[in-house]
N, C-alpha and C positions, 0 to 999 in steps of 0.2 A: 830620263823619265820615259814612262810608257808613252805606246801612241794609240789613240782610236782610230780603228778604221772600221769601213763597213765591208761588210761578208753576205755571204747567202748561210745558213745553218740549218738543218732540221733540230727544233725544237723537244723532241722526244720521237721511239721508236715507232717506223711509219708513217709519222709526221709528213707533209707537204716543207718543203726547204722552202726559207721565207728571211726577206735581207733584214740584216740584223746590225748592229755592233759589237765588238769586240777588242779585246786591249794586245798590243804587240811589245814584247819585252824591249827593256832599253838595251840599245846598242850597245855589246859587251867589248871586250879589250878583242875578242878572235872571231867577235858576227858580222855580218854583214845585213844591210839595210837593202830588201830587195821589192822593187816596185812590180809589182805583177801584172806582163799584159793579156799572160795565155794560161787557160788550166784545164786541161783535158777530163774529160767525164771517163770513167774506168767504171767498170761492171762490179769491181769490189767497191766501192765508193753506195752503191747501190744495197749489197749483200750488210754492209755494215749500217748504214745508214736506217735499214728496216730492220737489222740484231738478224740477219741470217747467217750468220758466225756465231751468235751468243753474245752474252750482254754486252753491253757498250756505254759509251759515258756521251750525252749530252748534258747539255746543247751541244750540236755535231757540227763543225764547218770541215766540211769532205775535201778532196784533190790533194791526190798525190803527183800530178806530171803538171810541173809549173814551169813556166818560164818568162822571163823579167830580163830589168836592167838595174844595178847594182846606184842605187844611191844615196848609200852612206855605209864609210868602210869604223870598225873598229880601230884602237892604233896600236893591237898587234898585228895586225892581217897584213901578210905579205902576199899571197894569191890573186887577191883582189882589186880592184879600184873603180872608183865611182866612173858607171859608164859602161863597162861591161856587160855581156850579154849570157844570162846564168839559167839555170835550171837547178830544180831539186825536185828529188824523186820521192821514191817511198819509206826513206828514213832520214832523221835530222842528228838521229847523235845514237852511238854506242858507248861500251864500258872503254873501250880504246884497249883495253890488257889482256883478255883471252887468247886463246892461240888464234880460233877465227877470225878476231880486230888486226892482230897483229900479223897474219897472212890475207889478209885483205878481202876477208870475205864478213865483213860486218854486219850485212843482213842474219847472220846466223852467232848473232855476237852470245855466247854463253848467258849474259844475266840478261838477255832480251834487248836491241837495236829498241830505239825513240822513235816510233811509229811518228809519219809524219803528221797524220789527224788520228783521234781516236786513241791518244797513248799519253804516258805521264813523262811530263821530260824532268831531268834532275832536280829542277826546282819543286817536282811538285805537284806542279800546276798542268793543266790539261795539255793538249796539240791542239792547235788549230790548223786546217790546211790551208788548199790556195784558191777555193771559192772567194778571196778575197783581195784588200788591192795592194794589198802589201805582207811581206812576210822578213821576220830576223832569222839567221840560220849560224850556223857556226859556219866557217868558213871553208873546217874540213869534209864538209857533209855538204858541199856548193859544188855546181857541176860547172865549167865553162862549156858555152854554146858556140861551136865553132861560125866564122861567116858564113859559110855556106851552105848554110840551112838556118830560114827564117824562124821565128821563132813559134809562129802560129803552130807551122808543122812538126816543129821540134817536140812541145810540149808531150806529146803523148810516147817522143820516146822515153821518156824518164820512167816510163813504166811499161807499156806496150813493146816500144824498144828491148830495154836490158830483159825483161822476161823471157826472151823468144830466142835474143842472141846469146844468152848465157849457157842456154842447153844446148843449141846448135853448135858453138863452139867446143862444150864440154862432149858433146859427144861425134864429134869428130866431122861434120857437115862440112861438104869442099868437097873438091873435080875428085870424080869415080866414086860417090855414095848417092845412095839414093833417100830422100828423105819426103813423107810425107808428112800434110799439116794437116789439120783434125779439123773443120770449122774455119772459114770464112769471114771472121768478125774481125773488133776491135786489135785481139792480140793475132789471130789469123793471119790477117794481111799481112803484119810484118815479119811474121813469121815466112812468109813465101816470100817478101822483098828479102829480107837476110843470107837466108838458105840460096835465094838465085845468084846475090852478092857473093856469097862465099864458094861458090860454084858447084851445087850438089845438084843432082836429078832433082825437080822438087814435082810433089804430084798433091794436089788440094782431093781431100775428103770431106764433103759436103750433104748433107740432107739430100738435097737435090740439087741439080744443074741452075738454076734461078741463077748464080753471080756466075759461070761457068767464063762469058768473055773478061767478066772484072779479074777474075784469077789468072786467065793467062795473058792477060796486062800485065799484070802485077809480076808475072815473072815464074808461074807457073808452066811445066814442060806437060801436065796432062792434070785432068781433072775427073771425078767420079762420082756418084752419088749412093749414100749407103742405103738409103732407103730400099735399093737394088739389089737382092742376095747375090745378085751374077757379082759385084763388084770384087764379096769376098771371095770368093771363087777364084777369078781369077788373078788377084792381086795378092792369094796367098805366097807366103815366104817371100818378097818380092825386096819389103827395105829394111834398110842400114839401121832407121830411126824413122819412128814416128811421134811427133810432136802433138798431143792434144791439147789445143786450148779452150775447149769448151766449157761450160760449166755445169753440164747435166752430167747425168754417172751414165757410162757406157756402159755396151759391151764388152770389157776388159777380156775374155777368152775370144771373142771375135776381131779385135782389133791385136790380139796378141799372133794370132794364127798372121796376121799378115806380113809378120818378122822373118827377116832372114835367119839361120842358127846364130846366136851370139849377140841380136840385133835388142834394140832398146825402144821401147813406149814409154814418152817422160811426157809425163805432168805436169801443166804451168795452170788450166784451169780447175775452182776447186767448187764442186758440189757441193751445196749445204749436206746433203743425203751422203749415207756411208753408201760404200759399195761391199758386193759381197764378188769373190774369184775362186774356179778352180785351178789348184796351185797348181796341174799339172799341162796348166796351158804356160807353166814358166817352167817348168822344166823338161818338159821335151822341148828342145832346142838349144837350152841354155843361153834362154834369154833373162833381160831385164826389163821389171816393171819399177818405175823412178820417178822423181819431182825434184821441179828446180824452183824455186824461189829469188826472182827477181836478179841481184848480184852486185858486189861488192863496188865499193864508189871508185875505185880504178878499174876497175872494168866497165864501170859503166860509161868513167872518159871513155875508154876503150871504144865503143861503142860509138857515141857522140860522135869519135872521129870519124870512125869507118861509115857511118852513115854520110859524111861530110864528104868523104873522099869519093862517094858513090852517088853521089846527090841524089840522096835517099830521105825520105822525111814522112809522114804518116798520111794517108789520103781521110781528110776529115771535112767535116759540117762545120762550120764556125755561127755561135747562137750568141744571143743576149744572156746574161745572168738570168732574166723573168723568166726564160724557157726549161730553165733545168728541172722544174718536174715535168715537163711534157716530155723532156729528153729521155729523165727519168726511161717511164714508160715505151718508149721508143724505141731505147735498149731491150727490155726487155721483149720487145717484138719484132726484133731482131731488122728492125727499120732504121739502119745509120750505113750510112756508106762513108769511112769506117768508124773514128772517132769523131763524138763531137767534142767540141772544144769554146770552151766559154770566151769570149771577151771581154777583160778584166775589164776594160772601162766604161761598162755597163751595169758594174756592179755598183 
């Protein structure tokens, strides 16, 4: 049988998120029953919630970076068992048979990955996310959270996390590259926690110097502000890879010039607003302009552990459920050091 639990929702586009109820499917032979104590606030959670992607389906219960304790296993489930300490990210089910499913990169699954809120899962019937106190998952779309990282901190990697380490690894970040990060926020931070983890020069790109000691906390080797022409200047041809997480549209030829010949500017934050480039800021040099999208649920263990092994975990605000529109807004004023993170049993 279904369960009621309660959630936070936006009601319709713009809306104020306001606690509500909602029904959670029955325990299937391969889901898992997950009690939620963490849900990270994400800047897309934000962009969707007001249709700044385009339309969307409410009532909305938003979060994608959840993390919980498993209690109640289906009686196919061999991964699991009650007691466990889990996470789920930003998708709950693909086709499983494209070649992407099949080589493990699901988020790019051909007939479209099961968005975790805001998508239709096979039944039908809507997503809800993990502004709520409980969630069913499949079992193969459940993350294990290793012990060594609590779960408060954990939660925002299921998204903040895999987003930051998927390109950093994809493009080659480790001892003798040099890698800049674009923006100081939610995906920021971990983007300079990873990058120092995996051993790369790491250097923060920033509006201005404001988080300048937060950054070389964090594991930053230099820090700059772009507001500043001299920074392009002198940081032109300089790295391997430059990560942008921000979400306004840049300078794409200014931030291009700062590549080595061969070197790459990947996109993990996404602009409502298109941008416009001249293409011959990519080809003198033979470089690349890219995007990464989050990454596939073995990688994302992947991920989980290396942050474990690094006692690595996300620096965030932990709020009551009642504050998530003021958080809302918070975000968008660039006033969070770095994620907040809801407390489910508040909700």
């Amino acid at each position: 049988m279904t369960t009621t639990v309660a959630a936070y929702a936006a009601p319709s586009a713009k809306a104020p998120l306001e606690r509500t109820t909602i029904e959670r499917r029955t325990v299937g032979e391969h889901d898992v029953l997950i009690d939620i104590q963490y849900a990270g606030i994400c800047h897309s959670d934000i962009h969707q919630a007001r249709e700044g992607w385009g339309e969307a389906i409410f009532p909305m219960v938003p979060g994608h970076e959840i993390a919980g304790v498993v209690s109640e296993v289906g009686s196919g489930v061999t991964k699991f068992k009650v007691g466990d300490r889990v996470g789920v990210g930003c998708m709950v089910d693909s086709c499983r048979e494209c070649e992407p499913c099949r080589s493990g990169r699901e988020q790019h699954c051909v007939r479209g990955s099961v968005q975790t809120y805001n998508g239709v899962g096979k039944d039908g019937r809507p997503t809800y996310g993990g502004y709520s106190q409980k969630i069913v998952v499949d079992e193969a779309f459940t993350l294990r959270i290793p012990d060594g990282i609590s779960l408060d901190v954990a939660a925002p990697l299921l998204c903040a996390g895999i987003t930051t380490y998927s390109p950093l690894k994809h493009w080659g970040a480790g001892p003798g590259k040099k890698v800049a990060v674009v923006g100081l926020g939610g995906l920021g931070h971990m983007g300079v926690k990873i990058a120092h983890a995996l051993g790369a020069e790491v250097t923060v790109l920033s509006q201005s110097l404001r988080k300048k000691d937060d950054g070389l906390k964090l594991g930053a080797d230099h820090y700059y502000a772009t507001s500043d022409p001299k920074t392009f200047e002198e940081l032109a041809g300089t790295f391997d890879v430059v990560l942008s997480t921000v979400s306004a549209p840049l300078d794409f030829g200014a931030y291009l010039g700062l590549l080595k010949t061969g070197g790459a500017l990947v996109n993990v934050g996404a602009p409502e607003e298109p941008i416009s480039l001249n293409l011959f800021s990519l080809i003198g040099g033979n470089k690349t302009l890219a995007g990464s999208m989050i990454g596939g649920i073995a990688e994302t263990q992947e991920m989980l552990d290396f942050c474990a092994e690094h006692n690595m975990g996300a620096e965030i605000e932990l709020i009551e459920a009642s504050q998530v529109n003021e958080a809302y807004e918070r975000v968008l004023n660039s006033d969070v050091r770095y994620r907040f993170v809801i407390d489910a049993a508040t909700i």
